[in-house]
N, C-alpha and C positions, 0 to 999 in steps of 0.2 A: 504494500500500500504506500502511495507516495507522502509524503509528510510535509503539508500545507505551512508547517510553523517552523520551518527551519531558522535559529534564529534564538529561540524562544531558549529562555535562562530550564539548564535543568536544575530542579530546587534541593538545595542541600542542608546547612543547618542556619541558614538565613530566615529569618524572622520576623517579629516583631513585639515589642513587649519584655524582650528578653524569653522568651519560649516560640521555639522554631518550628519550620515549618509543617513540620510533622505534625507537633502537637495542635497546631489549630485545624488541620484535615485530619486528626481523626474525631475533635469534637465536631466537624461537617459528616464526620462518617456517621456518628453517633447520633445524629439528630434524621438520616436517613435510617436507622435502624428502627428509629422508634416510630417510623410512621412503618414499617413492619414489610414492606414490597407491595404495598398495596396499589402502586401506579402503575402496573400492567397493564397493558405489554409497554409503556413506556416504562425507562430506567425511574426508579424511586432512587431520585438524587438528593443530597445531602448539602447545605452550603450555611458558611457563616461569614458573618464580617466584623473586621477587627478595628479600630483604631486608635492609634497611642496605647497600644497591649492592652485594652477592653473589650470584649466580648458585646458588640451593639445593637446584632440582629443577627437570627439565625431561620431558617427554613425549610423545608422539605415539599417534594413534590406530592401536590392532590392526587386522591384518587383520580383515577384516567379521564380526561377532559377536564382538568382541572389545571391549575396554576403550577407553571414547575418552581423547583426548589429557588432560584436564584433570584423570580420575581417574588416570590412570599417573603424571600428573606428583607429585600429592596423595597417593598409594599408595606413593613412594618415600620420602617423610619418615616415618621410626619414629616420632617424636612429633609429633603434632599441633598441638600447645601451640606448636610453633617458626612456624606458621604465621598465627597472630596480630602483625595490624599488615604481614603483608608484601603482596606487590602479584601478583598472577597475571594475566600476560598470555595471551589463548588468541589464534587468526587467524581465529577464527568463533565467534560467539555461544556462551555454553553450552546446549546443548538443554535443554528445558524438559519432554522427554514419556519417557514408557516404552517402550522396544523392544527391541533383544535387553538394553540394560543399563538400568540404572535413569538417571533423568534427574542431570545434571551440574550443572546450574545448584541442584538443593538440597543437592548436594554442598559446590558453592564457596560458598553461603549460610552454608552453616553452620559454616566453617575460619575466620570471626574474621576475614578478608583487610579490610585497611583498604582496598582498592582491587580494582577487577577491570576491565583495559583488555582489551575486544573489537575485531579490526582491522574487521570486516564485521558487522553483524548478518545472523542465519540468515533466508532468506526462506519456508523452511517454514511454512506458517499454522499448524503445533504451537506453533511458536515464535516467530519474527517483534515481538522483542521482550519477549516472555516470559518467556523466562530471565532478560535484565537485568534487566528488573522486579522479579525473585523476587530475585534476588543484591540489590538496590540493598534491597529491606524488611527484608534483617536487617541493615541497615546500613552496607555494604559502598559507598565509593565508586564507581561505575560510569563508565567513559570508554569511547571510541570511536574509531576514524578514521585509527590511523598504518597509513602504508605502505598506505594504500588501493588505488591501482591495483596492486602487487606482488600484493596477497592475490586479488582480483577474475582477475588470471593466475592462479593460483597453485591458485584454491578455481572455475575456471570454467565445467569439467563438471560440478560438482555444482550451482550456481545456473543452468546454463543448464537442467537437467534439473526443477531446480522453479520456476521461473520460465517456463518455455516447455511443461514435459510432456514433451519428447524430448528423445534426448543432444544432448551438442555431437559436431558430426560436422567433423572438421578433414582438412588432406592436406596433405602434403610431401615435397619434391623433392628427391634426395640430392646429396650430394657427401661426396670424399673429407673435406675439412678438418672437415665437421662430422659427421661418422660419431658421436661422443662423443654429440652432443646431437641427433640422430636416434636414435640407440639409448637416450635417456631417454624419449626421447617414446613410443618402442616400448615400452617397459615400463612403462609408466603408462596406457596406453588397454585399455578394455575388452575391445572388438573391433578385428581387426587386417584390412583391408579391400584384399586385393591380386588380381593377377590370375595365372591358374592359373599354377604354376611349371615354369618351360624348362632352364634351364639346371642351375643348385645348388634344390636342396630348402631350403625355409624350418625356418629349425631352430624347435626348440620356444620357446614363449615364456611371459611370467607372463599372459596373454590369459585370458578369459572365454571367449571363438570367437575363430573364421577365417573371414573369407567370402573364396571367391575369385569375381569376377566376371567371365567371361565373356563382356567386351562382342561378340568377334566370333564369338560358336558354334562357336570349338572342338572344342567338348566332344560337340557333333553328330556327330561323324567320328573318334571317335578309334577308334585300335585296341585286338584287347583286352590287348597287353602294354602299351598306353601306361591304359590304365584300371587294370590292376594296379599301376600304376608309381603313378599318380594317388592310388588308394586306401589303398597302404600309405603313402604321403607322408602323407593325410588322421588314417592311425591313428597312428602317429608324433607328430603335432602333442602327441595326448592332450591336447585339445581336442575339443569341437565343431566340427567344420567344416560350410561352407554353401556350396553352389554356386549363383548367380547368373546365370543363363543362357536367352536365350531360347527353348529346348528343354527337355525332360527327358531326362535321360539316365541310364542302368542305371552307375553310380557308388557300388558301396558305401562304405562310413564316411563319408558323405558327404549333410545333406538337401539335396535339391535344392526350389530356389524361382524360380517363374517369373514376372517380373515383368509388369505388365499394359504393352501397346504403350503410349507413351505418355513423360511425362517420369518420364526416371529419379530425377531430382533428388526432385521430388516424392514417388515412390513410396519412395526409400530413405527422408525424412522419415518418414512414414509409417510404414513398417515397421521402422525403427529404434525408433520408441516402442511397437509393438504387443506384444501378449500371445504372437503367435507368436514373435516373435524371444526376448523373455522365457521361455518356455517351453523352447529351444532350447537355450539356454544358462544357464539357472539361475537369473537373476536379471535385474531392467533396469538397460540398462546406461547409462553415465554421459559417455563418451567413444566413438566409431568414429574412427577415423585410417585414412584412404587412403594407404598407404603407397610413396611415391617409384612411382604408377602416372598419367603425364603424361594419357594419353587418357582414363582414366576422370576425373582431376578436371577436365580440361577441360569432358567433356561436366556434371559436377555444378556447376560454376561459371557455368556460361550457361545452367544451368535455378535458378537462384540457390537451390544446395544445398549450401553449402558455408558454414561459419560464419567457420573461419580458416583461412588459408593459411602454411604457414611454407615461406619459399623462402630456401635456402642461398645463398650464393659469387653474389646479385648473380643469380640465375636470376629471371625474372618471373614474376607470379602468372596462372593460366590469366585467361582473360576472364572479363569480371564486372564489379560496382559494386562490387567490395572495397575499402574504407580500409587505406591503411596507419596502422598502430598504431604499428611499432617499428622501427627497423633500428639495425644496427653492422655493422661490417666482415665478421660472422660468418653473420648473417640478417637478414632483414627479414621480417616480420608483420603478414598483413592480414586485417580483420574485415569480416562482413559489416555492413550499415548497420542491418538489421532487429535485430541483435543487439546492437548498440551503443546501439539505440534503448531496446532492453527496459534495459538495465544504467543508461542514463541516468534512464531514468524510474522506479527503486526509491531508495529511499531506506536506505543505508547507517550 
């Protein structure tokens, strides 16, 4: 990818306040964290502004059609005038195009900022360095680069989706101790990808869909109090639900879709970026997460359809060529290779 901002200061332990650059992008990371990825399929960005080492306004992006992070944060100072000479950190480019909002990047051009540090530049070809460009001609110092791998987790379904064309499609295996941080992951993915439910009903979630997948055709045999049982679970969601199954089955609130024989891994690839899935549920979507379902990520991991693995409490990741990325005591995380390849070869 070419690099629009050549030029552009890489940010090192330069500051302001006496606390460097780092520390003020991750309190912009932290404040996209807390609105949770709820701005899908746009990036849920993060941004703060500093000046004379004060903390003066901070923002994150609305849910989708909504205000991105860097006008909410620019939107909170009554006068504009205070905004002159100070530093605005965003965790992603400012956009550079028109879509549901006007673009940000001639927003931040035109507030006087002596400085504007981006963690990631956006690899949308709208933008892809465009916006810095645009902030840097009215004058506006432009920096880059803290807290890089942080932002790269952090902003990863949204790059993996314009970098690649399809979501990130990730799975994870429960445990008690990290219940906290499997139930973030739950409410942060688009699609919530499990298999039909036995025992407790899946409560409702902030999801776009449901697929439940049906690896062993279930759903062939069922009776019709266990289909009613099935489908008012399905209306309950108040979501879109999708069944997954080698058959078709009389399942109302429920599309069913029948995959072609063949590898699943592949076809879910596929079908996670298409227009029917889109169609389905409203929008394309950014994230699928296989949800503490062992058999299905198995079979996605040996047909190498799986991008990241988050495996709790020291549990191992199904088979595969998956990298470990991360571990603590808590988790450990692994990436696929082809996807480490694409992130290695952009230029940030």
């Amino acid at each position: 990818m070419r690099d629009s901002s050549e030029g552009g200061a890489v940010v090192g332990a330069r500051g302001v306040g006496g606390r460097d650059d780092a520390y003020w992008m991750r309190q912009a990371l932290l404040c996209a964290m807390a609105a949770e990825g709820r701005a899908s399929p746009n990036p849920t960005v993060g941004a703060v502004i500093v000046k004379d080492g004060v903390l003066i306004a901070a923002g994150a992006t609305e849910p989708y059609g909504g205000r991105h992070a860097e006008r909410c944060a620019i939107d909170s100072v009554a006068d504009r005038a205070v905004l002159r000479g100070a530093t605005i950190y965003t965790t992603l480019e400012p956009c550079a195009h028109w879509g549901k909002q006007p673009p940000c990047a001639d927003l931040v051009a035109s507030c006087g900022f002596a400085r504007c540090v981006s963690g990631l530049r956006d690899p949308d070809p709208r933008v892809a360095g465009v916006g810095l460009e645009r902030v840097r001609a009215a004058g506006t110092e432009v920096g880059f680069g803290p807290l890089r791998n942080e932002l790269l987790a952090w902003h990863l379904p949204y790059l993996t989706q314009r970098l690649t064309g399809r979501p990130l499609i990730t799975a994870m295996t429960a445990a008690a101790a990290a219940l906290p941080y499997r139930d973030r992951l739950r409410r942060q993915c688009d699609v919530l990808i499990t298999g039909l439910p036995t025992v407790a009903p899946l409560e409702p979630g902030p999801w776009r869909g449901v697929i439940w997948w049906d690896l062993n055709g279930r759903t062939t045999n069922l009776t019709s109090d266990e289909s009613r049982d099935l489908s008012a679970q399905a209306r309950a969601l108040g979501v879109p639900v999708i069944l997954v199954a080698p058959r078709t089955s009389s399942l109302p609130n429920v599309t069913h879709v029948v995959p072609p024989a063949g590898s699943a891994a592949g076809w879910l690839r596929s079908y996670s970026a298409s227009a029917e899935l889109a169609a389905v549920i409203g929008e394309q979507p950014n994230w699928l997460l296989v949800d503490d379902y062992p058999e299905l990520a198995g079979v996605l991991a040996a047909g190498h359809g799986l991008d990241v693995v988050h495996a709790f409490d020291g549990s191992r990741p199904p088979a595969g060529d998956l990298i470990e990325i991360t571990q603590d005591e808590l988790i450990a995380e692994y990436c696929a290779p082809e996807l480490l390849s694409v992130l290695a070869g952009t230029t940030w």
